[in-house]
mmCIF file of the C-alpha atoms, coordinates in Angstrom:
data_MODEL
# 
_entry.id   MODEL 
# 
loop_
_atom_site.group_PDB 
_atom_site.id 
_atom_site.type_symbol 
_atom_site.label_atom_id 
_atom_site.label_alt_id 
_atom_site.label_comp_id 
_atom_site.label_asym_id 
_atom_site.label_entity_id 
_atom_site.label_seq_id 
_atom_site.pdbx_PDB_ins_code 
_atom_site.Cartn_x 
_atom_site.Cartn_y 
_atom_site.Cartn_z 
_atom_site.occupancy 
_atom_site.B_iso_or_equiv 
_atom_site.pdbx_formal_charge 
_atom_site.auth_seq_id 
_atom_site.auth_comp_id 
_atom_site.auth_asym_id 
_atom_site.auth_atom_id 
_atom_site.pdbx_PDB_model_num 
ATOM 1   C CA . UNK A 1 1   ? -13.070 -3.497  -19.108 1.00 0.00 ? 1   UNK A CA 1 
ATOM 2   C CA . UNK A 1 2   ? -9.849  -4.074  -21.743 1.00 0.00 ? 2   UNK A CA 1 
ATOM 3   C CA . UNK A 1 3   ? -6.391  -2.833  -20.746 1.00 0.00 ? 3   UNK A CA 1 
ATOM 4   C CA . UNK A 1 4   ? -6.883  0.563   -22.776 1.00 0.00 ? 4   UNK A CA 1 
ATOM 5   C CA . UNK A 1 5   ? -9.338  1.610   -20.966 1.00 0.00 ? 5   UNK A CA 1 
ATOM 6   C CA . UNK A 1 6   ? -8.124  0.866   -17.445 1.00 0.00 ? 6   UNK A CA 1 
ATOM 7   C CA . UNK A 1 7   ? -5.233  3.200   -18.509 1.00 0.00 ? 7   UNK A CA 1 
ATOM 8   C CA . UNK A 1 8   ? -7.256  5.570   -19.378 1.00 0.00 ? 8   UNK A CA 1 
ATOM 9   C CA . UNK A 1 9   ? -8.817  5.866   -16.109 1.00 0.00 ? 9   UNK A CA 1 
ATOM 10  C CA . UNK A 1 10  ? -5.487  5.529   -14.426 1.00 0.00 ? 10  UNK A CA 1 
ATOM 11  C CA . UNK A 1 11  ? -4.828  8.787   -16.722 1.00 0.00 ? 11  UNK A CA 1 
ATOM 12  C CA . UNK A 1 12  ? -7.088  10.502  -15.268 1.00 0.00 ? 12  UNK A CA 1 
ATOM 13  C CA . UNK A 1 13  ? -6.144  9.690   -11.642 1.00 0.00 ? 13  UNK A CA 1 
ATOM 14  C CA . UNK A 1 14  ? -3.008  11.199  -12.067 1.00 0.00 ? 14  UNK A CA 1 
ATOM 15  C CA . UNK A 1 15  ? -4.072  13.876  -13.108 1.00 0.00 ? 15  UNK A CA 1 
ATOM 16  C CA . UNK A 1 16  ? -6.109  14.900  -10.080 1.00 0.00 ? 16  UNK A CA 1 
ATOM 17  C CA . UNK A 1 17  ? -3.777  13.557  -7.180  1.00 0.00 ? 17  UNK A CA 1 
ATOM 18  C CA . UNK A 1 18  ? -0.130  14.181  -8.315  1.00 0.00 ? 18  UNK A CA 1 
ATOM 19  C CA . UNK A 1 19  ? 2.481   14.916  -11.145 1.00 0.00 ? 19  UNK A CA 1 
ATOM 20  C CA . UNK A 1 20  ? 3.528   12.783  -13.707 1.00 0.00 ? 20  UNK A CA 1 
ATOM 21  C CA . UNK A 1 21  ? 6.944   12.027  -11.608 1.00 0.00 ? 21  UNK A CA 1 
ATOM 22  C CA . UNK A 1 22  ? 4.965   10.468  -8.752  1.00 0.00 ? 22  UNK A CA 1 
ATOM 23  C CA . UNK A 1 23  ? 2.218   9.063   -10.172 1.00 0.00 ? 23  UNK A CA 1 
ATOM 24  C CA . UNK A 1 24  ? 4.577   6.799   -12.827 1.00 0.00 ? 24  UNK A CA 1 
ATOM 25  C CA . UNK A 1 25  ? 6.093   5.666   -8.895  1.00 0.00 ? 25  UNK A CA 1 
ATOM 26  C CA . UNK A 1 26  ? 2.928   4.497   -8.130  1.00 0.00 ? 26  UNK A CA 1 
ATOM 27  C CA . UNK A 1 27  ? 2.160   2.809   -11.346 1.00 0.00 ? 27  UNK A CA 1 
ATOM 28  C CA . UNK A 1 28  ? 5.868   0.882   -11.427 1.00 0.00 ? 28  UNK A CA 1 
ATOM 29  C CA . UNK A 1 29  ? 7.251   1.475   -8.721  1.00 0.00 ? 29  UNK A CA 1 
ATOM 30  C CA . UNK A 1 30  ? 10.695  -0.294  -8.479  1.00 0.00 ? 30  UNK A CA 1 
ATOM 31  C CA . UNK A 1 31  ? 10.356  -4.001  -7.117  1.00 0.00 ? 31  UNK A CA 1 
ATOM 32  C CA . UNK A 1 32  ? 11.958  -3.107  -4.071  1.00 0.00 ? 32  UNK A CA 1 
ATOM 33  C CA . UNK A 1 33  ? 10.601  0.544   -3.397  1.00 0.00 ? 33  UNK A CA 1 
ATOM 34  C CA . UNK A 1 34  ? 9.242   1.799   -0.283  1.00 0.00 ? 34  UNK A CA 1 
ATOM 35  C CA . UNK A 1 35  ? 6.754   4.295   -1.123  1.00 0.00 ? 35  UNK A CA 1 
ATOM 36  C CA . UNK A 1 36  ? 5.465   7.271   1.614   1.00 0.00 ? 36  UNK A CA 1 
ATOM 37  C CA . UNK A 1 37  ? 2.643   9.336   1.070   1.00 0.00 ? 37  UNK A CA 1 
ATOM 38  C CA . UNK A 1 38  ? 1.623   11.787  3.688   1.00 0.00 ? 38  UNK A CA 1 
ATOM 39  C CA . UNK A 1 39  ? -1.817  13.491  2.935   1.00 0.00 ? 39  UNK A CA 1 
ATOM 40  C CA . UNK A 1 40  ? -4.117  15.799  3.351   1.00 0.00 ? 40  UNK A CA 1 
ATOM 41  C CA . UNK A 1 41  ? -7.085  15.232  1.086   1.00 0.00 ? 41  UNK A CA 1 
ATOM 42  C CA . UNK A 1 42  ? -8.910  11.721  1.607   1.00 0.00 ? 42  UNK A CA 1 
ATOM 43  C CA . UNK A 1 43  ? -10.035 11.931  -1.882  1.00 0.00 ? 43  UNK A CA 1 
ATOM 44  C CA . UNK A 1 44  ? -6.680  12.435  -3.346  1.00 0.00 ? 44  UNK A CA 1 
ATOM 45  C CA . UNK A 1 45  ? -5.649  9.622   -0.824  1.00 0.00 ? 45  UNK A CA 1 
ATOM 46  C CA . UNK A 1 46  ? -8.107  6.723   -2.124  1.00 0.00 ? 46  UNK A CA 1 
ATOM 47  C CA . UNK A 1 47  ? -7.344  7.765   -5.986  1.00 0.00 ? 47  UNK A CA 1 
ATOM 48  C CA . UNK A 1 48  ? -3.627  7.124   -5.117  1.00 0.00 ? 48  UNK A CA 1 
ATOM 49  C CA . UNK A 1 49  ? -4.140  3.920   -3.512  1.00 0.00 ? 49  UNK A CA 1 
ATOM 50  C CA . UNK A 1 50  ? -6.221  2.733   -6.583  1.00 0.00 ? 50  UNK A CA 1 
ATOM 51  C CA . UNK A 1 51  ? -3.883  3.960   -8.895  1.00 0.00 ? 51  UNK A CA 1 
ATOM 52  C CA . UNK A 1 52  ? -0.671  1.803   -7.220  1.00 0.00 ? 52  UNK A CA 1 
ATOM 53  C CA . UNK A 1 53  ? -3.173  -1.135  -7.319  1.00 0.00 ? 53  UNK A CA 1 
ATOM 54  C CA . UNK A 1 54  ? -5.096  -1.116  -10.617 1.00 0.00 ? 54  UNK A CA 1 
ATOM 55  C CA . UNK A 1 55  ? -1.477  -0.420  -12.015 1.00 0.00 ? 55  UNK A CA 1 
ATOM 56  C CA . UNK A 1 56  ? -0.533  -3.679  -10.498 1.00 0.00 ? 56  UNK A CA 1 
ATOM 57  C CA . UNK A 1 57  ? -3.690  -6.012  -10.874 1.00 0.00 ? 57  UNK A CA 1 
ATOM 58  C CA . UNK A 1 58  ? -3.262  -4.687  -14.791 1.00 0.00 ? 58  UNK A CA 1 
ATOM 59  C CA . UNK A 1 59  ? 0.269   -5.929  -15.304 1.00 0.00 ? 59  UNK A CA 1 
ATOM 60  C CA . UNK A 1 60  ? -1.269  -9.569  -13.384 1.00 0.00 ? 60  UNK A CA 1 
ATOM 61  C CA . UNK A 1 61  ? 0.602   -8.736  -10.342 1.00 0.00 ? 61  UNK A CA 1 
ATOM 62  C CA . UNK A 1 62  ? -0.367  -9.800  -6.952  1.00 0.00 ? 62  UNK A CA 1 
ATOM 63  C CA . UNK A 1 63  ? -2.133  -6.911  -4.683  1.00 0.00 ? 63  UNK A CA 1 
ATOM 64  C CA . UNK A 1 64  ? -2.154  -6.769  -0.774  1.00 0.00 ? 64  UNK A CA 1 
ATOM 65  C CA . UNK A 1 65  ? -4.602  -3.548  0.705   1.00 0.00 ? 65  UNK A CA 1 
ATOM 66  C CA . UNK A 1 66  ? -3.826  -3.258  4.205   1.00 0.00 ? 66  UNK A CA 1 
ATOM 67  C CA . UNK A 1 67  ? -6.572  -0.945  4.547   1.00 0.00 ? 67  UNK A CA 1 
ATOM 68  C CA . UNK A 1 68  ? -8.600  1.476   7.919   1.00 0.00 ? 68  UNK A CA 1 
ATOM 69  C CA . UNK A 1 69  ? -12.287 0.550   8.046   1.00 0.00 ? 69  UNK A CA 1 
ATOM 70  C CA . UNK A 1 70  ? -12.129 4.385   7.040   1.00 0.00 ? 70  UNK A CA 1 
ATOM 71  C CA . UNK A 1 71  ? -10.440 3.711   3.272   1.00 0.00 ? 71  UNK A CA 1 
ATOM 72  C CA . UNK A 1 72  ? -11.543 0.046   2.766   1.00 0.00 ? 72  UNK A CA 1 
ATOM 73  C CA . UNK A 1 73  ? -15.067 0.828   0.816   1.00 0.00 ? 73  UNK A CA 1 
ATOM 74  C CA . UNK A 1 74  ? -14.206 4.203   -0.741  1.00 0.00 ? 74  UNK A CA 1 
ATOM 75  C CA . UNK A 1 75  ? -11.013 2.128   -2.120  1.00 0.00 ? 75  UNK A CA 1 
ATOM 76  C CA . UNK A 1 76  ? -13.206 -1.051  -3.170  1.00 0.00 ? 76  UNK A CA 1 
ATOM 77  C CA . UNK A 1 77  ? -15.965 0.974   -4.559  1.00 0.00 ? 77  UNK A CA 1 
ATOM 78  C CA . UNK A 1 78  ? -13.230 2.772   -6.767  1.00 0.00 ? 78  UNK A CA 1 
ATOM 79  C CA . UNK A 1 79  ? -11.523 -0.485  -8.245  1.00 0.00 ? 79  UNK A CA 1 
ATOM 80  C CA . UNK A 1 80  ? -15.331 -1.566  -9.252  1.00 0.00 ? 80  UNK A CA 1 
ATOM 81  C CA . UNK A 1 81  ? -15.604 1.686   -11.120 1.00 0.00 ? 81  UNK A CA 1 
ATOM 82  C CA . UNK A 1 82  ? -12.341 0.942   -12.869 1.00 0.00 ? 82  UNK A CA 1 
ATOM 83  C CA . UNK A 1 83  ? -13.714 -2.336  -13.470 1.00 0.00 ? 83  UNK A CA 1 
ATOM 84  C CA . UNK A 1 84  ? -12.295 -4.839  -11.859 1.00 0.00 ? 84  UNK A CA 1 
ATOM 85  C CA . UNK A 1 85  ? -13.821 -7.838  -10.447 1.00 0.00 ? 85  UNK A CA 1 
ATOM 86  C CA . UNK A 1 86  ? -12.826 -7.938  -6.913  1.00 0.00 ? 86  UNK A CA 1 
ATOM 87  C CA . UNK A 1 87  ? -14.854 -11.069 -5.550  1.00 0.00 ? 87  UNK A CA 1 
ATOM 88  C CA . UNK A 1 88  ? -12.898 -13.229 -8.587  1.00 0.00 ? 88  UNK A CA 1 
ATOM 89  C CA . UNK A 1 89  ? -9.794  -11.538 -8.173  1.00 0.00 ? 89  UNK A CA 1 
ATOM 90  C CA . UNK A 1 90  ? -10.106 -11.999 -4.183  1.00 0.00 ? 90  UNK A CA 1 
ATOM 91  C CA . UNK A 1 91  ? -10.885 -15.323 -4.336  1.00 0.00 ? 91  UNK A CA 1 
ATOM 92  C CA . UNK A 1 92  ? -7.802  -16.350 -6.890  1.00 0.00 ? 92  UNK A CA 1 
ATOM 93  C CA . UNK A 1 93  ? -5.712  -14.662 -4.332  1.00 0.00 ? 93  UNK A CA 1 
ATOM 94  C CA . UNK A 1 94  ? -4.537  -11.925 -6.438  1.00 0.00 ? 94  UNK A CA 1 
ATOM 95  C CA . UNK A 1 95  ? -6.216  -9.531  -4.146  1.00 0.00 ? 95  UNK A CA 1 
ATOM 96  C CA . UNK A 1 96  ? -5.863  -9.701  -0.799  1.00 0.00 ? 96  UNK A CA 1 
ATOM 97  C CA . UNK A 1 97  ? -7.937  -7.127  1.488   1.00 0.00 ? 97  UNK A CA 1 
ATOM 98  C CA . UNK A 1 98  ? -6.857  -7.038  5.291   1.00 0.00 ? 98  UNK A CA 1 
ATOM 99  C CA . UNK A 1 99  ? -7.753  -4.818  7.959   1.00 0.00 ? 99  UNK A CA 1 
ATOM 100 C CA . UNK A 1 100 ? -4.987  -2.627  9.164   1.00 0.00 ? 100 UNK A CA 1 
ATOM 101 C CA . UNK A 1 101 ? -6.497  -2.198  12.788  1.00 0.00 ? 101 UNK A CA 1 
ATOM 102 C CA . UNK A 1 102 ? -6.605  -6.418  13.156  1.00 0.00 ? 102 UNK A CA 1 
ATOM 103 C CA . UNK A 1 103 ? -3.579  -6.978  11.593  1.00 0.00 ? 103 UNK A CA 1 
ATOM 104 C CA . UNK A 1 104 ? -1.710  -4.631  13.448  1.00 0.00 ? 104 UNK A CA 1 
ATOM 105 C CA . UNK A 1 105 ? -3.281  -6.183  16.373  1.00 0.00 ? 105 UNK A CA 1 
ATOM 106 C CA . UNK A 1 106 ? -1.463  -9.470  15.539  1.00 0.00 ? 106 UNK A CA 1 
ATOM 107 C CA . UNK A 1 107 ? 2.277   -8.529  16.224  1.00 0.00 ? 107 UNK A CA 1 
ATOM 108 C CA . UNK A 1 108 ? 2.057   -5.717  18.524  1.00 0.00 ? 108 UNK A CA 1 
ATOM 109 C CA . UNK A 1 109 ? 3.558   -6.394  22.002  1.00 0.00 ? 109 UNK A CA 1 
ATOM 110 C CA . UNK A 1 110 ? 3.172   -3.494  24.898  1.00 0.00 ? 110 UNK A CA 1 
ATOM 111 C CA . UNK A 1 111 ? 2.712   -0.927  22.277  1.00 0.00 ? 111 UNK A CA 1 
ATOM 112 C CA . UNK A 1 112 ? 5.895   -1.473  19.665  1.00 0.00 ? 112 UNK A CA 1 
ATOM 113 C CA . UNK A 1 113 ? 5.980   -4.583  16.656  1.00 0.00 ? 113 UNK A CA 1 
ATOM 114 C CA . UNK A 1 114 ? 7.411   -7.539  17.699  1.00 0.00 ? 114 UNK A CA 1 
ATOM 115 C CA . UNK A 1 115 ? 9.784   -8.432  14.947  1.00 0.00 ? 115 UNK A CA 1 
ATOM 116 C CA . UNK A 1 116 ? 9.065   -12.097 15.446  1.00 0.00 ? 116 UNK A CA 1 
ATOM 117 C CA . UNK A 1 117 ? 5.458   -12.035 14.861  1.00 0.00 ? 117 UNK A CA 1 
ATOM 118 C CA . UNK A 1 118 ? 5.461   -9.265  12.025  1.00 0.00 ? 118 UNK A CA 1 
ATOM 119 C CA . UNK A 1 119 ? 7.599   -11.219 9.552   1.00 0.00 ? 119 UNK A CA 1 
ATOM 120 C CA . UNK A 1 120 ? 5.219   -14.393 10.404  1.00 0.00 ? 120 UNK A CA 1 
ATOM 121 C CA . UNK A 1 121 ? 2.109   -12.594 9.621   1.00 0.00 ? 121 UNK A CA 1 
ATOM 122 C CA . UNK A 1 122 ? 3.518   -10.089 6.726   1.00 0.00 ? 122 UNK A CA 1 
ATOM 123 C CA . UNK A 1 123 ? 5.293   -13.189 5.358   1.00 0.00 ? 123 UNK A CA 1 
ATOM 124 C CA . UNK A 1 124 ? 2.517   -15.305 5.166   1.00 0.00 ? 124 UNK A CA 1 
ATOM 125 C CA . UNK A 1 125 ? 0.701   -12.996 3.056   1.00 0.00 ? 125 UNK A CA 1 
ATOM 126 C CA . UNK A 1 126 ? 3.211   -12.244 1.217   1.00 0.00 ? 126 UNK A CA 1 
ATOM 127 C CA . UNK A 1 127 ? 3.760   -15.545 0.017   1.00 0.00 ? 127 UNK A CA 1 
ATOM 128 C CA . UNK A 1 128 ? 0.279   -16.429 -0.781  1.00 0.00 ? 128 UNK A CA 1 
ATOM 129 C CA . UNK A 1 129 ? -0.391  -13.671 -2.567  1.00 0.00 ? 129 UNK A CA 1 
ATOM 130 C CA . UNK A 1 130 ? 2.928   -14.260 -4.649  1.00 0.00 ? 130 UNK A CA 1 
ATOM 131 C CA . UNK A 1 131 ? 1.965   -18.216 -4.934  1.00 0.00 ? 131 UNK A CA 1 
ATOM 132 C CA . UNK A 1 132 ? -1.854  -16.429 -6.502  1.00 0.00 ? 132 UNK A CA 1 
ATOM 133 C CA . UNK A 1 133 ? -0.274  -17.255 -10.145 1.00 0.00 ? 133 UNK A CA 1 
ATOM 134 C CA . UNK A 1 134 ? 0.524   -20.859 -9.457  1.00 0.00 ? 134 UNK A CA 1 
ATOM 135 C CA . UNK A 1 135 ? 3.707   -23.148 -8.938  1.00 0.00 ? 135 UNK A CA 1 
ATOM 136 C CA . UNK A 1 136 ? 4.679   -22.184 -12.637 1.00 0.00 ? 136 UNK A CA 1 
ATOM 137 C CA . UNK A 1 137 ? 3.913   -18.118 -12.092 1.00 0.00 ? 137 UNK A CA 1 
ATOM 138 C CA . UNK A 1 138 ? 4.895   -16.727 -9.311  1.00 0.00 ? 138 UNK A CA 1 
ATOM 139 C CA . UNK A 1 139 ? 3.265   -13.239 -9.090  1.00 0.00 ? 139 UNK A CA 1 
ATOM 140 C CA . UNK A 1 140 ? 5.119   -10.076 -8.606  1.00 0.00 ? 140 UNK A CA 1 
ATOM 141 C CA . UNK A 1 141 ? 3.725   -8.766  -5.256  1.00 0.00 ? 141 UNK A CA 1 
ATOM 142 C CA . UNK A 1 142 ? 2.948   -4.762  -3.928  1.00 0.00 ? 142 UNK A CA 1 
ATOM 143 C CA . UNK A 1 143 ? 1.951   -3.895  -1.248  1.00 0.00 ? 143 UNK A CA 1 
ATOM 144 C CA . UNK A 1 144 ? -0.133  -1.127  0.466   1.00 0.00 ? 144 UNK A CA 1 
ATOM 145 C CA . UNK A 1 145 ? -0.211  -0.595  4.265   1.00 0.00 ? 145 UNK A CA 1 
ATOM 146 C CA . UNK A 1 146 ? -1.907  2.038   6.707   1.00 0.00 ? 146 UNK A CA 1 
ATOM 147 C CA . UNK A 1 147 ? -0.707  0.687   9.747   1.00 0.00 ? 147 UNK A CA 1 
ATOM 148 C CA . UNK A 1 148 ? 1.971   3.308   10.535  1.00 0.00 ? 148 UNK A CA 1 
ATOM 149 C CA . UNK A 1 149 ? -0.620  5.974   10.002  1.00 0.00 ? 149 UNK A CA 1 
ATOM 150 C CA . UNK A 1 150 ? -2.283  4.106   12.979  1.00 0.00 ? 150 UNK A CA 1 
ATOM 151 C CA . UNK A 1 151 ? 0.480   4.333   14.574  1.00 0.00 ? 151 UNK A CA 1 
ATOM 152 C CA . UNK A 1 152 ? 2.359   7.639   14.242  1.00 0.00 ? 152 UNK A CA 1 
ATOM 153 C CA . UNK A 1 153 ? 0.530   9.707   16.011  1.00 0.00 ? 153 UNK A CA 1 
ATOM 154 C CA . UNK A 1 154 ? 0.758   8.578   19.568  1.00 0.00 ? 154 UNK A CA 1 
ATOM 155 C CA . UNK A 1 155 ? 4.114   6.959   18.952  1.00 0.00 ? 155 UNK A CA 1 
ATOM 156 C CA . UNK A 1 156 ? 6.948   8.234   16.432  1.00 0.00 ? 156 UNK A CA 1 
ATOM 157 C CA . UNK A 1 157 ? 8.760   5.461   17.484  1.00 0.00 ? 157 UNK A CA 1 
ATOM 158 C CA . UNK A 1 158 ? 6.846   2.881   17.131  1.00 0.00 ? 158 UNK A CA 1 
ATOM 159 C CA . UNK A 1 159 ? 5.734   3.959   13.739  1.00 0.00 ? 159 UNK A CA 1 
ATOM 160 C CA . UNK A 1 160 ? 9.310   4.233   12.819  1.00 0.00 ? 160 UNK A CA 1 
ATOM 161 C CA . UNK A 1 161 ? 9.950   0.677   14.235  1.00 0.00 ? 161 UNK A CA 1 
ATOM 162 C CA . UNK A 1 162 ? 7.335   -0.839  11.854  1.00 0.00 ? 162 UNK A CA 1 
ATOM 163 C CA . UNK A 1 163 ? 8.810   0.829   9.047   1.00 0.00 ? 163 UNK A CA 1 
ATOM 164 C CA . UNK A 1 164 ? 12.425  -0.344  9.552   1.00 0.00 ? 164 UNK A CA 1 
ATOM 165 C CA . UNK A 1 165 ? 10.098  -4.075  9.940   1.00 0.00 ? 165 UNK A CA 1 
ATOM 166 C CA . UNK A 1 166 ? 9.018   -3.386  6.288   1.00 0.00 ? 166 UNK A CA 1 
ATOM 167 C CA . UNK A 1 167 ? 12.381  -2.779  4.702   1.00 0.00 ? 167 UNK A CA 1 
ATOM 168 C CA . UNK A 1 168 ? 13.384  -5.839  6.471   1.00 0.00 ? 168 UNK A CA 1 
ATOM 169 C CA . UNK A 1 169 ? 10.257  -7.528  4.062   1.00 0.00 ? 169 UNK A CA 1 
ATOM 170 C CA . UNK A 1 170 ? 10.995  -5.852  1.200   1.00 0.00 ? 170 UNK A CA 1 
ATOM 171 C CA . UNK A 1 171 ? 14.508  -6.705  0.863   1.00 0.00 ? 171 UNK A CA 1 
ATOM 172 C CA . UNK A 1 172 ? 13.142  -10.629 1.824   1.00 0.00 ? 172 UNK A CA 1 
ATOM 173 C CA . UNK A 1 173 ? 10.338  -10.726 0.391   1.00 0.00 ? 173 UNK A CA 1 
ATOM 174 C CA . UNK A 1 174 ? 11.428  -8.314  -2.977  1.00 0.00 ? 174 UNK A CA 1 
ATOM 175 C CA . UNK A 1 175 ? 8.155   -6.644  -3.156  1.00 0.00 ? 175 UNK A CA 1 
ATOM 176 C CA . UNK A 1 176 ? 6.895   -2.849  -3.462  1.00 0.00 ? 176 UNK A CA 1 
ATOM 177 C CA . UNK A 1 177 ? 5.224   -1.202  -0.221  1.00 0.00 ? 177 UNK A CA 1 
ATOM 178 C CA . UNK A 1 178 ? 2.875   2.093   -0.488  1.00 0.00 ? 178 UNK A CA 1 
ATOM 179 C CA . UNK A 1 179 ? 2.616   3.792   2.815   1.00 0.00 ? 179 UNK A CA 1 
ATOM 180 C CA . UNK A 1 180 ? 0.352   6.691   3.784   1.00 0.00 ? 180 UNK A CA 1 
ATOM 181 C CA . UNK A 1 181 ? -0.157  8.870   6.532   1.00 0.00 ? 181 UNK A CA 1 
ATOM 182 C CA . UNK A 1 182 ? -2.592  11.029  7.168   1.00 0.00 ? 182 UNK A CA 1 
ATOM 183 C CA . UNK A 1 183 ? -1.088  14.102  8.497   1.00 0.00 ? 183 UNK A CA 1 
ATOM 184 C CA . UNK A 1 184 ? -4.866  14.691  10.331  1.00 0.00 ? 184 UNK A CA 1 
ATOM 185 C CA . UNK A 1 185 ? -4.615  18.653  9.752   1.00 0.00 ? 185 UNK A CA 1 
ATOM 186 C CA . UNK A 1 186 ? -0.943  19.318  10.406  1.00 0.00 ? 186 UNK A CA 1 
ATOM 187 C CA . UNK A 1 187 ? 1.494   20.633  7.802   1.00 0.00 ? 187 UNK A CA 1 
ATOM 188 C CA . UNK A 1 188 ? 3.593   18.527  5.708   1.00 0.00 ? 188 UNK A CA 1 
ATOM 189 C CA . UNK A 1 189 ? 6.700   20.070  6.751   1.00 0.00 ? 189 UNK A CA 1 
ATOM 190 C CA . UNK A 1 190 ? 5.733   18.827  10.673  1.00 0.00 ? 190 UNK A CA 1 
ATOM 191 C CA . UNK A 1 191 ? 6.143   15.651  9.713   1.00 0.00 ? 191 UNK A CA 1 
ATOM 192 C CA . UNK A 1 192 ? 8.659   13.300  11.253  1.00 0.00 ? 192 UNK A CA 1 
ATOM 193 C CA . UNK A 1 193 ? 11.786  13.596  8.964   1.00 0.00 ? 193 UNK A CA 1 
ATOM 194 C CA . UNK A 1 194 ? 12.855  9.849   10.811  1.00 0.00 ? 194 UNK A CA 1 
ATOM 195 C CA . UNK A 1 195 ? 9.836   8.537   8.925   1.00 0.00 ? 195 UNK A CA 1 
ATOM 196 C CA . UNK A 1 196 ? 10.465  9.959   5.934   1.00 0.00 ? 196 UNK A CA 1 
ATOM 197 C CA . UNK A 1 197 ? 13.997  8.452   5.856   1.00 0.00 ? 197 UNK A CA 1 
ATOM 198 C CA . UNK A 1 198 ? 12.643  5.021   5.892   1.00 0.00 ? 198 UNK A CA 1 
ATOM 199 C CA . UNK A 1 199 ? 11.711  5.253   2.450   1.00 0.00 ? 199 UNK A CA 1 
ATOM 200 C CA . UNK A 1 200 ? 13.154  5.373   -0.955  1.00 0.00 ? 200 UNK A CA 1 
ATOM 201 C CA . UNK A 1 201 ? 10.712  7.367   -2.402  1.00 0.00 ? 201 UNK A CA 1 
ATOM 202 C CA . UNK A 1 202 ? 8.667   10.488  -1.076  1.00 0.00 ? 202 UNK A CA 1 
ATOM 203 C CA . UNK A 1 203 ? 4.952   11.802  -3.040  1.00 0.00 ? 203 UNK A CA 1 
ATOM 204 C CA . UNK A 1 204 ? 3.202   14.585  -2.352  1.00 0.00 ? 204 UNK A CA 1 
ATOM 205 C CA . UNK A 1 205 ? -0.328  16.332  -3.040  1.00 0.00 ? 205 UNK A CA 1 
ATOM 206 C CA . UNK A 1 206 ? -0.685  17.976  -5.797  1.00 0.00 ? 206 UNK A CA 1 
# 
């Protein structure tokens, strides 16, 4: 599929998630934004999440899905559609698909991150995905993460601890973060304004 077209179906993403405002955040969002997205809708959530990648994979940018086992295949299955080659892309290393439940798993200690092992792990990634374009083109890198919805509801704190984490790697690492939570039937005006302050940039349902 050319570049036209991709937009095209990006075009019509926006249309059904969000306004114009938020979705052009998710399609460029600044090289060192920090992106939240509490939802609702899991539809709405996966055609977000495609949109802040296909945006990026489109301008040859460097993608990391930190993705539940809930998201990963509605998420995949929707890049095919747009028609991207995810095996090739994986394997280059400009895609990188993780599992948020593992990798959370790698630098929690007694129920909060560990700042030591987070910027280890995060970093690594980080890196390879950015080294993806070669020693003469170093990709631009974005990132989207689900661990702090994992996290938020049995600990504001420790959801709010990971975030501060990820500023830490954006400002390092200069790279774009998409967070989402799922707000799992509650309003959107219960959620944590702490967590919201973490971020530079706030998107909500349409």
């Amino acid at each position: 599929m050319d570049d036209l077209s991709r937009f095209a179906g990006q075009r019509s993403l926006i249309c059904n998630v969000m306004n114009g405002k938020s979705a052009s955040i998710l399609c460029n969002p600044h090289p060192c934004g920090h992106i939240v997205y509490p939802y609702t809708d899991e539809a709405h959530v996966t055609e977000a999440v495609c949109l802040f990648a296909s945006s990026g994979l489109t301008q040859d940018e460097a993608v990391v899905l930190v993705m539940t086992s809930a998201h990963c295949e509605p998420i995949r299955k929707r890049l095919e559609q747009e028609g991207f080659d995810l095996a090739s892309l994986e394997a280059s290393g400009q895609l990188t698909c993780l599992d948020a439940e593992e990798l959370l798993r790698r630098f929690m200690i007694d129920g909060m991150p560990d700042e030591t092992l987070f910027k280890n792990a995060v970093g690594l990634i980080i890196n390879r995905a950015r080294a993806s374009g070669g020693n003469d083109h170093p990709r631009i890198v974005r990132v989207f993460g689900e661990m702090v919805s994992l996290l938020w509801g049995e600990s504001v704190a420790a959801a709010d601890r990971l975030e501060n984490l990820w500023n830490d790697a954006i400002e390092t690492h200069s790279v774009a973060v998409l967070c989402t939570y799922t707000l799992d039937g509650c309003s959107p005006s219960a959620f944590p304004e702490q967590l919201l302050a973490s971020h530079s940039h706030t998107l909500a349902e349409a």
